[in-house]
C-alpha positions as CSV (number, residue, x, y, z in Angstrom):
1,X,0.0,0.0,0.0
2,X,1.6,3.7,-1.2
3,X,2.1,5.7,2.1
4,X,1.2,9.1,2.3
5,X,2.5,11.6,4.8
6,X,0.8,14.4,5.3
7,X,2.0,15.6,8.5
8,X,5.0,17.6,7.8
9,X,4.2,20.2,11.2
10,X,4.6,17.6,13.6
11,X,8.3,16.8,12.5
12,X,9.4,16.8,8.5
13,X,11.8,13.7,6.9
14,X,15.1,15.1,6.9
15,X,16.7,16.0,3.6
16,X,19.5,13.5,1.6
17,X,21.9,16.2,1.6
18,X,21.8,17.0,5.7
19,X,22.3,13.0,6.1
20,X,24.9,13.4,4.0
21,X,26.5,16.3,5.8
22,X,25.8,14.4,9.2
23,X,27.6,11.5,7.8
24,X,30.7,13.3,6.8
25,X,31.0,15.1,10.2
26,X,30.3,12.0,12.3
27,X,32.9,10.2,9.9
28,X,35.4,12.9,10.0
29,X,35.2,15.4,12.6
30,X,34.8,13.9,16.3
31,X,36.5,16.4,18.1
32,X,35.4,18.7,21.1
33,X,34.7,22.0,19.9
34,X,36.2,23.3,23.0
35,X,39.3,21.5,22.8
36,X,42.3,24.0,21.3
37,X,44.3,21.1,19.1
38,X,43.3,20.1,15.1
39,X,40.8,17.8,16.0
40,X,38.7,20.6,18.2
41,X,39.3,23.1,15.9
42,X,38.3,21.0,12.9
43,X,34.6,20.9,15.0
44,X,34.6,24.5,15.6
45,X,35.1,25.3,12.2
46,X,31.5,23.7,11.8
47,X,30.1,25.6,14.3
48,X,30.8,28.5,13.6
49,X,30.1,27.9,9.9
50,X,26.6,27.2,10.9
51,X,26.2,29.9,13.2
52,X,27.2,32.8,10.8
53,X,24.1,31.0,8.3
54,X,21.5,30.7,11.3
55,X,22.5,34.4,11.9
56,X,22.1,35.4,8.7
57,X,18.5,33.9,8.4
58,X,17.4,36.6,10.2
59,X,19.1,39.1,10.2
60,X,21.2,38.6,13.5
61,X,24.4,38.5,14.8
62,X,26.4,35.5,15.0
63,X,27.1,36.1,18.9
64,X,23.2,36.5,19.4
65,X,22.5,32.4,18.4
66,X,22.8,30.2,21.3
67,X,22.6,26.3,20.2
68,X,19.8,24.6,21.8
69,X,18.3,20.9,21.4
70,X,15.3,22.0,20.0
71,X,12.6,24.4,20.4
72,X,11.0,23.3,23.6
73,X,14.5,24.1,25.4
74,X,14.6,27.9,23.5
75,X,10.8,28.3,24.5
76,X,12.1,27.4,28.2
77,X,15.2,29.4,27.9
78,X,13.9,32.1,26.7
79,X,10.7,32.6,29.7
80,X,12.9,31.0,32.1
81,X,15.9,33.2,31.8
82,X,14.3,36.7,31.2
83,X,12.0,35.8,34.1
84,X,14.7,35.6,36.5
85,X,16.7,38.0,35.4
86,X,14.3,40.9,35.1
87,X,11.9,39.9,38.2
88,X,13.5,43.2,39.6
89,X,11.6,45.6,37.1
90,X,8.1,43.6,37.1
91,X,6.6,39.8,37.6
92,X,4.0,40.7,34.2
93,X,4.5,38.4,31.5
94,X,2.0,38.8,28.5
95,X,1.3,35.3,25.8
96,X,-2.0,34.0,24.2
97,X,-3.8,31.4,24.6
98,X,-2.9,29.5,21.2
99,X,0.9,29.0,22.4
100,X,2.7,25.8,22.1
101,X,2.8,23.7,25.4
102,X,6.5,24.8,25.7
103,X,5.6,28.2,26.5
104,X,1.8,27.4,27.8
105,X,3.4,24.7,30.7
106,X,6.6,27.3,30.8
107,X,4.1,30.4,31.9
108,X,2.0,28.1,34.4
109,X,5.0,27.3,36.3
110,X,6.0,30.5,36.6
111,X,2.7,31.8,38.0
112,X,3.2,29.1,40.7
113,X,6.6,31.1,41.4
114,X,5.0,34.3,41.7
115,X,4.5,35.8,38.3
116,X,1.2,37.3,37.0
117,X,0.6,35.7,32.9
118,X,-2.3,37.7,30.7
119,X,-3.2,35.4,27.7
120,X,-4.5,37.2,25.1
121,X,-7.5,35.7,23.8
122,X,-7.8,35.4,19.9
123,X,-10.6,35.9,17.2
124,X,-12.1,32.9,15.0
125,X,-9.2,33.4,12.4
126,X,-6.4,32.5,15.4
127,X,-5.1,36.1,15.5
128,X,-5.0,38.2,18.8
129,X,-6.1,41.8,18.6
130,X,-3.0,44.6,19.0
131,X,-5.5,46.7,20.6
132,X,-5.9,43.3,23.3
133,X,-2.3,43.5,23.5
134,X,-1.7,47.3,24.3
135,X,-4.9,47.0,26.6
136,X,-2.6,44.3,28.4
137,X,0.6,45.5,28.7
138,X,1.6,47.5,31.8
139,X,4.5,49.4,33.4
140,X,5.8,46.1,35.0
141,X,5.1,43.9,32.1
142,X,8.6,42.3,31.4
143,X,7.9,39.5,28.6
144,X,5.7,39.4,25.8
145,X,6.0,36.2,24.0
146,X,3.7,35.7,21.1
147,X,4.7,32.6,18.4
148,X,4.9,33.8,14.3
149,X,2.7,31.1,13.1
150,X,0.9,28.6,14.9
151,X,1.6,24.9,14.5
152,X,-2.2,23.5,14.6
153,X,-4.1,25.8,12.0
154,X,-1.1,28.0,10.6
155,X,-2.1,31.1,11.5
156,X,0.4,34.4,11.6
157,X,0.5,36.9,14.2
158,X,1.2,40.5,13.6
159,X,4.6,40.1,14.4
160,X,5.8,43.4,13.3
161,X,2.9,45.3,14.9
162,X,3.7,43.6,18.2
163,X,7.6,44.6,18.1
164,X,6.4,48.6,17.0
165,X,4.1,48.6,20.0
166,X,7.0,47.5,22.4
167,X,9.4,49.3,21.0
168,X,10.1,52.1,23.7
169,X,9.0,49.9,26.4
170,X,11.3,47.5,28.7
171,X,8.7,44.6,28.0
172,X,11.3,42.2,25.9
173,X,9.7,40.5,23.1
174,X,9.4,37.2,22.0
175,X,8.4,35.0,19.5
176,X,8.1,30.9,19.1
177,X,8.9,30.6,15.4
178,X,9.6,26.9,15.5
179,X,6.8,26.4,12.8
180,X,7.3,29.9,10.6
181,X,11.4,29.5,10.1
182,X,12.3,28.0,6.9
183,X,9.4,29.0,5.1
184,X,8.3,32.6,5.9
185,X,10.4,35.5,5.7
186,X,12.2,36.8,9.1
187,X,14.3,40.0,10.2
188,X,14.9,40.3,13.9
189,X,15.6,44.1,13.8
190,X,12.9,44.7,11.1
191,X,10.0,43.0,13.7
192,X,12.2,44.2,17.0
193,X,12.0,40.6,18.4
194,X,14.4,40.6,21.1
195,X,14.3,36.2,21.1
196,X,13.0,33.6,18.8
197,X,13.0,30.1,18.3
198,X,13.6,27.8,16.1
199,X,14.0,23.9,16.1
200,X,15.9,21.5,13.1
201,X,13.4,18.8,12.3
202,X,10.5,21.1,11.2
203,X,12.8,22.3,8.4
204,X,14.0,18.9,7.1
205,X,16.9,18.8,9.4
206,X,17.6,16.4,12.6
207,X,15.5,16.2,16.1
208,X,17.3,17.0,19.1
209,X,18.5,20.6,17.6
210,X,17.5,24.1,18.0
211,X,18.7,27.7,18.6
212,X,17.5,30.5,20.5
213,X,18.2,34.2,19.0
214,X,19.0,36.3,21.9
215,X,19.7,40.1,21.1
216,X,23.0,41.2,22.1
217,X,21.5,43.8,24.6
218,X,19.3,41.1,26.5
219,X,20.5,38.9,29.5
220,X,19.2,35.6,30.4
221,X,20.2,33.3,33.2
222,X,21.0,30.0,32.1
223,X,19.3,27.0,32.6
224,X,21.8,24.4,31.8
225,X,25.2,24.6,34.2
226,X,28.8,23.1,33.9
227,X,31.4,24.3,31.0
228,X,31.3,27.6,29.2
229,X,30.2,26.4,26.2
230,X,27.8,29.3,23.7
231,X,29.3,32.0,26.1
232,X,28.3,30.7,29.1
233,X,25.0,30.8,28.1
234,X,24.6,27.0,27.7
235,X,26.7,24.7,29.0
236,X,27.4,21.2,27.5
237,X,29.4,19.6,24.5
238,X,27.8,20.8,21.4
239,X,26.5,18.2,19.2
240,X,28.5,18.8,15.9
241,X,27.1,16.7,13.3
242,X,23.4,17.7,14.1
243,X,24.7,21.3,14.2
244,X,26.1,20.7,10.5
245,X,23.2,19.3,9.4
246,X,20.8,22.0,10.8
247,X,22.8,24.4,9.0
248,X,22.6,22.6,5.6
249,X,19.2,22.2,6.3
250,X,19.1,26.1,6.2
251,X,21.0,26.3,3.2
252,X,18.3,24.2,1.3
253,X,15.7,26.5,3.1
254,X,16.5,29.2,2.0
255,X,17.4,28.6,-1.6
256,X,13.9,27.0,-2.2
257,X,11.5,29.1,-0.2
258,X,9.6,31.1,-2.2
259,X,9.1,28.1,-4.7
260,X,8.2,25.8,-1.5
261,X,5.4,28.4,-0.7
262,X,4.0,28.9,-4.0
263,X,3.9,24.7,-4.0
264,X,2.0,24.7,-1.0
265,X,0.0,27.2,-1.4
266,X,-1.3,24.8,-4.3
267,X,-1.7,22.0,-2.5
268,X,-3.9,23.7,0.0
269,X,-5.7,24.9,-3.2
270,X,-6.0,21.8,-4.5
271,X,-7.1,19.7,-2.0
272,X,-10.2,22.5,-1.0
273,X,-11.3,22.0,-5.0
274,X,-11.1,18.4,-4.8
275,X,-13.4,18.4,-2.0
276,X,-15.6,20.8,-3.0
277,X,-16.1,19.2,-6.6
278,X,-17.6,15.9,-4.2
279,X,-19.4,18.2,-2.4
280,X,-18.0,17.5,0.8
281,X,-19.1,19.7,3.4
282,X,-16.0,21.2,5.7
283,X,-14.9,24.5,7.2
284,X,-11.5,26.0,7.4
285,X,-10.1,26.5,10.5
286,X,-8.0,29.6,10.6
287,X,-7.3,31.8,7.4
288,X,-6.1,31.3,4.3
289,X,-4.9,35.1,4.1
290,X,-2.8,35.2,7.4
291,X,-1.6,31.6,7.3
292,X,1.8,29.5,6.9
293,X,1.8,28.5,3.4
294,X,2.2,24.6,4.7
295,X,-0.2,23.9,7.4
296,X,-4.3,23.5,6.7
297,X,-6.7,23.2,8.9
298,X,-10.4,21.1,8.3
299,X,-13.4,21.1,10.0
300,X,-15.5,18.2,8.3
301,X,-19.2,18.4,10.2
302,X,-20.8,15.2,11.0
303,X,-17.7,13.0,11.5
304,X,-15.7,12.4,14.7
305,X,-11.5,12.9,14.9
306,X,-10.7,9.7,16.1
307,X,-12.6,8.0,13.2
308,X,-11.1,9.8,10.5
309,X,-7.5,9.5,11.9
310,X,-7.9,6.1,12.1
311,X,-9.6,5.6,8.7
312,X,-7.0,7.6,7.3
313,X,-4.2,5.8,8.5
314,X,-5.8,2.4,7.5
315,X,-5.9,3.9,3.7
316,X,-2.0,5.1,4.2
317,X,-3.0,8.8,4.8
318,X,-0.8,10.4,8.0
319,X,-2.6,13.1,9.3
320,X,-3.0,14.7,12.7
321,X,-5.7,16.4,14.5
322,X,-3.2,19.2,16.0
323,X,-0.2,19.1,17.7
324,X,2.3,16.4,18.0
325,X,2.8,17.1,21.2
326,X,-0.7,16.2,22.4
327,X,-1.1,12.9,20.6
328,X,-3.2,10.1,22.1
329,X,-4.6,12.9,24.5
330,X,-8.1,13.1,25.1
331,X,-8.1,16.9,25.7
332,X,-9.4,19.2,23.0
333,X,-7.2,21.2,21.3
334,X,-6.7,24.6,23.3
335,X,-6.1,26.5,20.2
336,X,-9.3,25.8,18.8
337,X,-11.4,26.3,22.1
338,X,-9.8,29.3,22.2
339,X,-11.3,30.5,18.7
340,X,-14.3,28.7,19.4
341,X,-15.2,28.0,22.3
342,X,-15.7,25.3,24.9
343,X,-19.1,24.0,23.2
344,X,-18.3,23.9,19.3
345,X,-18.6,20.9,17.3
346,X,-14.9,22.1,15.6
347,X,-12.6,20.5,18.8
348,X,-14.4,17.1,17.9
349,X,-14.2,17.3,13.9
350,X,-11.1,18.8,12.8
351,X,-7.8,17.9,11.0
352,X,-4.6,19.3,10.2
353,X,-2.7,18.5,7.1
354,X,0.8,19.7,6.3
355,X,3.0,19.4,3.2
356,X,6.5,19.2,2.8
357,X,9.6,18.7,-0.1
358,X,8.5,15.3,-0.6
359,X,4.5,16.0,-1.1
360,X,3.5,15.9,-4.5
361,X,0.3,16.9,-6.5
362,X,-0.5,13.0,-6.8
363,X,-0.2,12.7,-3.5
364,X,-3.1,15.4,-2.4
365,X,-5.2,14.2,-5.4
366,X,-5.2,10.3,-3.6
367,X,-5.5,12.0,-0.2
368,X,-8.8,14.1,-1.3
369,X,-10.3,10.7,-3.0
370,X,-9.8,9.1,0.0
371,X,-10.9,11.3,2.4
372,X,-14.3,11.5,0.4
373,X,-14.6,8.4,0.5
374,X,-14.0,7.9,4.4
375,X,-16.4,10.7,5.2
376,X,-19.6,9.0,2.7
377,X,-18.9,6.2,4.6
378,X,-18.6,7.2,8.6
379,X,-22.1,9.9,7.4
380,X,-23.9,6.8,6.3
């Protein structure tokens, strides 16, 4: 049975030419990056290679990217470390209520260490309101973290709005972009985001590898203690060949994006006709104006999300019904009760599909034939 996978947002297949890369490295280059002899600076020559590209992805310094193992740990860096080391000008932090769990769980725990968390609500589209956000914000407010695009319906923030209405204030602003890099357009100064972050694996490259941007002017206390590794900043042996291949990964990012989007923008195209042409009834969760060019979400009334994953994976379809991170819960998606509410039909009948460098036309055309046929069949 051909295999489709259609779930590129909860982690992407990594590229030939970043296994490659990792290949060569793990072959070749096993030093320390911290040790001062050949072999060390052989690894460091890696690193820093890769650093300069991840800097120049948007538009940073190399000295403001600290290596992470993924975007959960730049999330946590990130709250964790301005937290502590601006609690002395204000315990206000300011998110929304569509975050990722690695900022969500990151903001409970600090309200159960004295800090007071607004989460801006959002409208039906997924996007909070700046006029929410300025309503919000206060003279202690010390964090405003808000992610680019979301990972379950694709929505985009008003990134640059957000960093204009900071700018001037001491609130430092963030911004989870662990679903937006690689495909949408960033500039750090442009948006005045003060940290982002961004994790390998969404963008074709290995798990377990991350960074978090950190503007020169900011400090953070570290979470991870014992050598002096990325400035003191993080401590531990860097993980070379995953860093190589992270920054290949970015290479082949950045090269292809504009083609990638225009691609998925099609598919996303494609797969509404084909459903529309069998008259299938469904709703789009989220916007198709404000949205990440990869990531779709479907309300289909009348069916029930565990059915249709399951019916879906018996016809070789991989599809999700949010995050990754959630799986096998039987919680409904807090994005979508937050631009729904509590009592609509949407948490129990909705699926996310997301498309990748493998994806082809072919593949959407099967997936849509399928689906149709799933749906006449769980209605009947």
């Amino acid at each position: 049975m051909e295999r489709i996978y259609l779930d590129h947002a909860a982690t992407s297949p990594m590229h030939p030419k970043v296994i490659e890369k990792m290949l060569k490295v793990m072959k070749e280059t096993f030093g320390n990056p911290s040790s001062i002899h050949s072999f060390g600076r052989e690894a460091r020559h890696y690193l820093d290679l890769a650093r300069a590209a991840l800097a120049g992805s948007i538009g940073a310094k190399e000295n403001e990217i600290i290596f992470t193992s993924g975007g959960t740990e730049a999330d946590n860096m990130a709250l964790f470390g301005v937290a502590e080391s601006y609690q002395h000008k204000g315990r206000h932090i300011i998110t929304t209520q569509v975050e990722h769990h690695a900022v969500l769980h990151a903001c409970q725990k600090l309200e159960k260490q004295g800090f007071e968390v607004s989460y801006l609500p959002v409208d039906e589209t997924g996007r909070i309101s700046i006029a929410d956000l300025k309503s919000a914000l206060r003279d202690d407010t010390i964090l405003v973290s808000v992610m680019y695009g979301n990972n379950e319906v694709g929505t985009l923030q008003p990134i640059a709005e957000i960093g204009q209405v900071l700018e001037g204030h001491q609130a430092i602003f963030h911004t989870d972009a662990v679903q937006a890099y690689g495909v949408e357009k960033m500039d750090v100064n442009e948006s005045h985001i003060d940290l982002l972050s961004v994790s390998a694996h969404k963008i074709n490259g290995p798990k377990g590898i991350g960074f978090l941007y950190l503007r020169s002017n900011i400090k953070i206390a570290p979470r991870v203690f014992g050598g002096e590794q990325e400035r003191k900043r993080r401590a531990g042996t860097e993980n070379v060949a995953s860093i190589a291949g992270f920054h290949e990964a970015v290479v082949i990012a950045a090269a292809d994006r504009e083609r990638k989007r225009a691609k998925f923008q099609g598919f996303k195209r494609l797969l509404i006709e084909r459903l529309q042409d069998q008259g299938i009834e469904f709703a789009i969760n989220g916007s198709l104006e404000h949205s990440l060019p990869h990531v779709l979400n479907l309300s289909f009334p009348g069916t029930n999300v565990e059915s249709m994953l399951m019916n879906l994976d018996l016809a070789g379809i991989a599809v999700s019904s949010g995050s990754a991170c959630t799986a096998g819960s039987i919680e409904p998606s807090h994005v979508l009760v937050a631009m729904f509410g509590k009592g609509s039909e949407r948490l129990a009948n909705s699926i996310r599909f997301s498309f990748g460098f493998t994806t082809t036309e072919e593949e959407i055309i099967k997936a849509a034939e399928e689906i149709v046929k799933i749906i006449m069949r769980l209605k009947k």
